[in-house]
Structures are given as structure tokens and as C-alpha cells.
PAKOL-903533 format. One record per residue: x, z, y of N, C-alpha, C, CB in turn; residue number from 1. Coordinates in nm, 3 decimals. Last residue first. Glycine has a CB too. Example, Ala and Ser with C-alpha at 12.3 -4.5 7.8 and 13.67 -1.06 7.14 Angstrom:
SITE:n.u:n.w:n.v:ca.u:ca.w:ca.v:c.u:c.w:c.v:cb.u:cb.w:cb.v:seq
SITE:1.285:0.708:-0.225:1.367:0.714:-0.106:1.290:0.787:0.003:1.408:0.572:-0.060:2 $
SITE:1.319:0.780:-0.569:1.230:0.780:-0.450:1.320:0.780:-0.330:1.131:0.905:-0.447:1 $
REM end
This chain:
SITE:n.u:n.w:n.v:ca.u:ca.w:ca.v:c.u:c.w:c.v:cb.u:cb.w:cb.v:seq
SITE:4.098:4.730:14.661:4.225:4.703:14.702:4.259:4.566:14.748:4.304:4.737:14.605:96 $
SITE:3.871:4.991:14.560:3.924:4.863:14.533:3.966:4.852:14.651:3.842:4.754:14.482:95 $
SITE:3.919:5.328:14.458:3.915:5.220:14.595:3.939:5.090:14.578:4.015:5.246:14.701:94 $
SITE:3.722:5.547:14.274:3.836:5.435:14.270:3.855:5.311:14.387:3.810:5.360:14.135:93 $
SITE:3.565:5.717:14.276:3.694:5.778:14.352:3.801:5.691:14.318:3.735:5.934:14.310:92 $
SITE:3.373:5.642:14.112:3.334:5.681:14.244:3.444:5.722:14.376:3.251:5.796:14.212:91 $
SITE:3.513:5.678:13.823:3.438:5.528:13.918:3.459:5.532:14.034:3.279:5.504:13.926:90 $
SITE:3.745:5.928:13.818:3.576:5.870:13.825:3.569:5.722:13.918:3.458:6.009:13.921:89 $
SITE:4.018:5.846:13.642:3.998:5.889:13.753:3.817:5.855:13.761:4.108:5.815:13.860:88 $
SITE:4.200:5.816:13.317:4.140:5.762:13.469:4.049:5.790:13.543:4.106:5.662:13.477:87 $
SITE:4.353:6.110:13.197:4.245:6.010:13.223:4.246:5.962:13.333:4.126:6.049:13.211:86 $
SITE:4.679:6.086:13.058:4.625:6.098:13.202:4.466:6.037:13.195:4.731:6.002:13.318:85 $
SITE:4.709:6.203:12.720:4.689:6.100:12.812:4.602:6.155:12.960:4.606:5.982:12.724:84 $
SITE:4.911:6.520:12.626:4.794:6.456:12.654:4.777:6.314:12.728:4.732:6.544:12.723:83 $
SITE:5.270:6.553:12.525:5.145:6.522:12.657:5.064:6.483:12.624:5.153:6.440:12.764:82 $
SITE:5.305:6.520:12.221:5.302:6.632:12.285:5.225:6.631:12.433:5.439:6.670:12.292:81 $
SITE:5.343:6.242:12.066:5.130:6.310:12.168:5.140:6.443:12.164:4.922:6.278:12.058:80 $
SITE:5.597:6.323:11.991:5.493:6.220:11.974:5.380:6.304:12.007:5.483:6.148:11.826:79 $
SITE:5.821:6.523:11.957:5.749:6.535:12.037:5.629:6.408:12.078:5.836:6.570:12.123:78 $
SITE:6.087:6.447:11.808:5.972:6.505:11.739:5.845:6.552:11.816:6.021:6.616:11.670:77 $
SITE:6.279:6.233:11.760:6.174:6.205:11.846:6.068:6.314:11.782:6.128:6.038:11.847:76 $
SITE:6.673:6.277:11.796:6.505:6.337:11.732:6.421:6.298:11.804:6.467:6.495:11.726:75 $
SITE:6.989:6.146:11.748:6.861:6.160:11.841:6.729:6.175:11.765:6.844:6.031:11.935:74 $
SITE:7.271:6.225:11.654:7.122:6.214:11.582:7.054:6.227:11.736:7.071:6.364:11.442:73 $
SITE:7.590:6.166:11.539:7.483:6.173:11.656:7.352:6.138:11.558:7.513:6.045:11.802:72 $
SITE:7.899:6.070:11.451:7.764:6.181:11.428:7.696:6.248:11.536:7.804:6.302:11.349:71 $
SITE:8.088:5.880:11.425:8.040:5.911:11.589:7.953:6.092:11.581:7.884:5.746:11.652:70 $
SITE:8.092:5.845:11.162:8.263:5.844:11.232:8.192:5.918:11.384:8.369:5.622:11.264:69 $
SITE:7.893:5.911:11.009:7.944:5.934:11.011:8.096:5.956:11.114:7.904:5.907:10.942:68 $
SITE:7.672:5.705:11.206:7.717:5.663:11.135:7.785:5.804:11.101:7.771:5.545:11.166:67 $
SITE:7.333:5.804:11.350:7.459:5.684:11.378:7.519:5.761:11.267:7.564:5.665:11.553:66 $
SITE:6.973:5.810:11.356:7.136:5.853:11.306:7.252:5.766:11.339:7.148:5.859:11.150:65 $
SITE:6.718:5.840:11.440:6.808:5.785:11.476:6.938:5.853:11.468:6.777:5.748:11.579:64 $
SITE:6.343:5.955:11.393:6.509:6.004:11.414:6.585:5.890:11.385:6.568:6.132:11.310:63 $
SITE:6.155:5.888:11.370:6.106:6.022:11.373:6.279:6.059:11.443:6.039:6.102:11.190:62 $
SITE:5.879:5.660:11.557:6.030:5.646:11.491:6.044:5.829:11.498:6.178:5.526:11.611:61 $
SITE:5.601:5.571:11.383:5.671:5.599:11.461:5.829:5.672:11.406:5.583:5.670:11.540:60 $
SITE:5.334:5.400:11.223:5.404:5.395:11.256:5.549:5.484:11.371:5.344:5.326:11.253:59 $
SITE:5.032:5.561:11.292:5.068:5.458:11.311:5.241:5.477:11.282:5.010:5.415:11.446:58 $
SITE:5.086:5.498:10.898:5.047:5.457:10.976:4.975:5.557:11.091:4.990:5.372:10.918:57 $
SITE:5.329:5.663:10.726:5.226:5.613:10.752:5.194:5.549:10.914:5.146:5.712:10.708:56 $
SITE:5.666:5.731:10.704:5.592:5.676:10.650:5.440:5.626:10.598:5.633:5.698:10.621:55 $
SITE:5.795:5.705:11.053:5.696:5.757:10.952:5.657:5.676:10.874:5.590:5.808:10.996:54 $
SITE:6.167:5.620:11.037:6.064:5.604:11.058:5.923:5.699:10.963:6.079:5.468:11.050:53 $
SITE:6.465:5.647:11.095:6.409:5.719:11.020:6.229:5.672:11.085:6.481:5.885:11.032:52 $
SITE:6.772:5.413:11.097:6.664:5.479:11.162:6.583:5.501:11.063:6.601:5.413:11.270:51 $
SITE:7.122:5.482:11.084:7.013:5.444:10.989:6.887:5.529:11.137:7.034:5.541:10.774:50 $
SITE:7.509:5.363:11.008:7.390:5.430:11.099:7.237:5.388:11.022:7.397:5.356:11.282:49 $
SITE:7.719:5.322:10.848:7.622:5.385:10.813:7.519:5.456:10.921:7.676:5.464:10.732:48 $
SITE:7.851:5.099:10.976:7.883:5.278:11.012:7.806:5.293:10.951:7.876:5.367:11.149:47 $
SITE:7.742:4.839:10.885:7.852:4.890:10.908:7.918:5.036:10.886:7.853:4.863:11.007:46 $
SITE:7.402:4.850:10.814:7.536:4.863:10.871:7.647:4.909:10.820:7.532:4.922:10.960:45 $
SITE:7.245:4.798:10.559:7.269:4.692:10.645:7.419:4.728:10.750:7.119:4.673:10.734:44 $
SITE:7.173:5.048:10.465:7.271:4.949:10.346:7.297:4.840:10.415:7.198:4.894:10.192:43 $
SITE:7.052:5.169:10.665:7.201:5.254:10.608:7.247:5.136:10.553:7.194:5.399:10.481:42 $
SITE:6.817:5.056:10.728:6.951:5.057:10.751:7.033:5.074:10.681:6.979:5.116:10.815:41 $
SITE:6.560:5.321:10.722:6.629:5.162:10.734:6.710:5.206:10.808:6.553:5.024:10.792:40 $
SITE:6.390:5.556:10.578:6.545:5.518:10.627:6.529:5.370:10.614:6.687:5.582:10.523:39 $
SITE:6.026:5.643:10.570:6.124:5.569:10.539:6.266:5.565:10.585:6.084:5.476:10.557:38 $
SITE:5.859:5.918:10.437:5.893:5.892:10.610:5.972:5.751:10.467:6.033:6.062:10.770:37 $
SITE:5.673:6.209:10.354:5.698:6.020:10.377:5.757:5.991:10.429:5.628:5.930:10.423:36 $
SITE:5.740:6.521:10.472:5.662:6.407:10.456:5.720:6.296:10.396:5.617:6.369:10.569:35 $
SITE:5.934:6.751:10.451:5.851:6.772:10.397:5.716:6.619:10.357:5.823:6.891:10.479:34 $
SITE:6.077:6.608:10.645:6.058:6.754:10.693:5.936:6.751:10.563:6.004:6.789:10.895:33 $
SITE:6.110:6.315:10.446:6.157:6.393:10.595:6.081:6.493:10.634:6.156:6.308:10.720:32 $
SITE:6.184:6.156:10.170:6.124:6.242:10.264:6.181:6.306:10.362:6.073:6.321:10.214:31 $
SITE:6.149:5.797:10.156:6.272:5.909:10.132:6.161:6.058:10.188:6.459:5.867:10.266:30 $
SITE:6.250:5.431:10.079:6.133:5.543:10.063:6.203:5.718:10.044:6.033:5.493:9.897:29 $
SITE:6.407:5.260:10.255:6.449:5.312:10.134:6.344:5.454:10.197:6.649:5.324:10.097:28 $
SITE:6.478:4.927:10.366:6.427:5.042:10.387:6.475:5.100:10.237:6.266:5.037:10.430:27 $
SITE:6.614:4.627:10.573:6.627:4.694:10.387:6.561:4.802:10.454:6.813:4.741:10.279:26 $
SITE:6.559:4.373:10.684:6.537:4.572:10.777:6.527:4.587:10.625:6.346:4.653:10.921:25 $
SITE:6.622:4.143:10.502:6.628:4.179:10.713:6.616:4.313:10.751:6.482:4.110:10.820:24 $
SITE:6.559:4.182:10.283:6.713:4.174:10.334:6.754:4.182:10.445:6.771:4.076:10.313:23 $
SITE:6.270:4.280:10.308:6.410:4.366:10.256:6.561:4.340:10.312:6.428:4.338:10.099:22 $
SITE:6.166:4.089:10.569:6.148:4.147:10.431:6.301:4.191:10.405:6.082:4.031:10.310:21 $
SITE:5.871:4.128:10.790:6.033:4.125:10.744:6.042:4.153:10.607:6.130:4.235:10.819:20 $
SITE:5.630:4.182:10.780:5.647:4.002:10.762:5.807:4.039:10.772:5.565:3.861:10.917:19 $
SITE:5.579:4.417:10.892:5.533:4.384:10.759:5.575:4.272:10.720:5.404:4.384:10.743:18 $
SITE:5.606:4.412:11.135:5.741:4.451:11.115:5.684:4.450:10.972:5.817:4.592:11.194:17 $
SITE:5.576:4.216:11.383:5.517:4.205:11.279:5.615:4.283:11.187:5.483:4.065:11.249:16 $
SITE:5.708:4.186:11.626:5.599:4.185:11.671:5.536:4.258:11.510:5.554:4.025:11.737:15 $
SITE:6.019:4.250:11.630:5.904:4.188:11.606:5.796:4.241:11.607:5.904:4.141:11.517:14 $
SITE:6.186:4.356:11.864:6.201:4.215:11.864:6.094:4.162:11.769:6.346:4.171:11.823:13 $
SITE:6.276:4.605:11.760:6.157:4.614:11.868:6.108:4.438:11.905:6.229:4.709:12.034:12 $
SITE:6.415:4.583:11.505:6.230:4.650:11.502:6.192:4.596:11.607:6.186:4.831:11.516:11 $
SITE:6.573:4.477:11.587:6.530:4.352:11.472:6.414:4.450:11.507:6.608:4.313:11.278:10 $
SITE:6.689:4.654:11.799:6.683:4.464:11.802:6.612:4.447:11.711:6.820:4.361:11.775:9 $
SITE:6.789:4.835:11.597:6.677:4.859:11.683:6.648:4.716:11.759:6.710:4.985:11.789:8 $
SITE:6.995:4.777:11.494:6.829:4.761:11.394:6.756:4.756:11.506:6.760:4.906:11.274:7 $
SITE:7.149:4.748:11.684:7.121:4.602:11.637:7.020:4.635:11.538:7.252:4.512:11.573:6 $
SITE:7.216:5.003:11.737:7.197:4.912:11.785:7.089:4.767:11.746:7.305:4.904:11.792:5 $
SITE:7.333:5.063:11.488:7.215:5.112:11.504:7.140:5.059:11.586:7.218:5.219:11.528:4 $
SITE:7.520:4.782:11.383:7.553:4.938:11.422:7.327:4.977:11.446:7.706:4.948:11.645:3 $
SITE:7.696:4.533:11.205:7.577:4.575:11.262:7.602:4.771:11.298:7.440:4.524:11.134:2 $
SITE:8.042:4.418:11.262:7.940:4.477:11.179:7.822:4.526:11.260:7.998:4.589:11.100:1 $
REM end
């Protein structure tokens, strides 16, 4: 049987995650902390594992459940908690 594992194969494996359709990554419109968010999975695996995605755009994963029998949750609630590193002035770049 499929496990959590194996969604995460079918998300990170396309390129186009609008061109899957239902029977490949089933979803199910749900809320999470108050927002949108989507569950895929649950009706595809096995264990009832399920990933929790935002339901807008861009896109990101909010949480990762495994099944009842294991019960584990990994949280991603720290998205553009670090700032991006800027690149450095022109003037202090050494070509190589």
C-alpha cells in the first residue's frame, strides 16, 4: 500500500501539480489554523497518512501526517522565517 512516502514522489516528481487529476493526488478542500489549506491523500493510502498543503498560491506544504498506527506529524510552519542572503556589491565580487 501507498504510505506518505509515495505522495511525496507524485508532488515532488511533477513539475505540474494542476495537470494531476483526482485519482492521482485525490485532495479534499479543508481548513487549517483558521485558512484554506487542502489534505491529499488520506483516500489514496494505506495508513491513512495525508499531506496538508496551502490552499493558495504560492503553494506550500503546511504539515505531513502519517497514519494512525505510527502518529507523527511533521510541521512546516516557519516558511520566509529567514530573510534571503543578498548578493554581495558588484565591486566586492572577484571573478574566478
Amino acid at each position: 500500500g501507498s504510505t506518505v512516502g509515495g505522495l511525496l514522489n507524485v508532488l515532488l516528481n511533477n513539475k505540474d501539480l494542476a495537470a494531476l487529476t483526482e485519482a492521482q493526488l485525490p485532495a479534499q478542500v479543508i481548513t487549517y489554523e483558521g485558512r484554506g489549506a487542502y489534505s491529499i491523500g488520506r483516500q489514496l493510502t494505506s495508513d491513512g497518512s495525508e499531506i496538508i498543503v496551502s490552499g493558495t498560491a504560492p503553494i506550500r506544504f503546511l504539515e505531513l501526517r502519517s497514519g494512525p498506527k505510527e502518529n507523527v506529524r511533521l510541521l512546516f510552519g516557519l516558511w520566509n522565517a529567514v530573510p534571503p542572503i543578498p548578493a554581495p556589491p558588484a565591486n566586492l565580487i572577484v571573478a574566478g
